[in-house]
C-alpha positions, 0 to 999 in steps of 0.5 A: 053968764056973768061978764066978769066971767066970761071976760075971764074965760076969754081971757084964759082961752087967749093967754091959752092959745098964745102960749100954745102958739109960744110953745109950737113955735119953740118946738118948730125952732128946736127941730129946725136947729136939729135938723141945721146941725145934722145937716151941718154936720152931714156936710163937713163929712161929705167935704171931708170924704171929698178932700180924701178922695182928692188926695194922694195915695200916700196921703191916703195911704197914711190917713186910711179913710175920712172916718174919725179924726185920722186913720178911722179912729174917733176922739173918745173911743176906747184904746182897746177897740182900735183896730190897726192892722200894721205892725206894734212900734219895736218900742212902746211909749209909756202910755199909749200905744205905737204901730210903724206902717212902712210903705217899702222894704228900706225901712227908710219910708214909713209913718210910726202912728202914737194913740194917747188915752186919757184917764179912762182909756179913750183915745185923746191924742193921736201923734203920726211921726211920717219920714221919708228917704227924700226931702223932695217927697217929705216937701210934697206930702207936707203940700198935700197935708197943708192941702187936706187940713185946710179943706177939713179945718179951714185956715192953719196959722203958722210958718214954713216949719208949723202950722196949726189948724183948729175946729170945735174939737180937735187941734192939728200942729203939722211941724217939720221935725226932719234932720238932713239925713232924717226928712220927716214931718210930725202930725199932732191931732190932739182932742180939745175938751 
């Protein structure tokens, strides 16, 4: 054998095998940063699943469980597949589509709960309008929100009056928009990209 050629051949097999080790390792680091990012995000569920469980019944009441990004409903999901089971709002917003959950017979207590699409009719702004007959009780389940947001998005930034907390995908301003006579306060998920 030639041993310019076998100089090559060597040559070839270790340029061969470095590159298989190259794209084995590639491989390896591709499916350790999957494997990461499911369990990054099989965390954030189950820490958001806790910071339900932990939370008040009225809270719960209004949220209804820890799926989606509030009331089980998912950024990106058709409008026509939301499925509430409280009444229509007596007056509609010009796009969307509002429901009034009350949670007594004054109909001073109650949660009117606003889905927005977006061009293609997929949820991308959900807006929870919650009053309460008592200023105490509006106070209480601000506390409890600043609480359950907090756990779920981190840090809010804001005053006594807003605060808005952010994640990759979703933004939360949290805002008292009470009166005196009218206490209440104002939830804005809104879908970011």
């Amino acid at each position: 054998m030639n041993p310019k050629s076998s100089v090559f051949h060597h040559f070839f097999a270790f340029i061969l095998i470095i590159s298989l080790l190259i794209i084995t390792n590639a491989c390896q680091t591709t499916t350790d940063k999957q494997e990461a990012n499911q369990h990054s995000q099989e965390s954030k569920k189950q820490a958001k699943q806790k910071a339900w469980d932990e939370s008040t019944p009225l809270l719960q009441r209004i949220t209804l469980g820890s799926a989606g990004v509030i009331r089980n409903v998912s950024w990106g999901q058709d409008m026509s597949t939301i499925a509430e089971k409280v009444e229509l709002s007596e007056t509609q917003p010009s796009v969307g589509k509002s429901y009034t959950q009350f949670f007594d017979d004054t109909d001073l207590n109650f949660v009117d709960i606003t889905y927005l699409p977006d061009e293609n009719n997929q949820v991308k702004g959900i807006l929870l309008n919650i009053f309460l007959e008592e200023q105490d009780e509006v106070l209480d389940l601000t506390a409890n929100f600043k609480e359950y947001l907090g756990n779920i998005y981190g840090n809010g930034r804001g005053n006594a009056k807003k605060i808005v907390w952010k994640n990759e995908n979703t933004q939360v301003i949290l805002e008292d928009v009470g009166t005196p006579k009218d206490p209440g306060i104002q939830l804005v998920f809104s879908k970011i990209n």
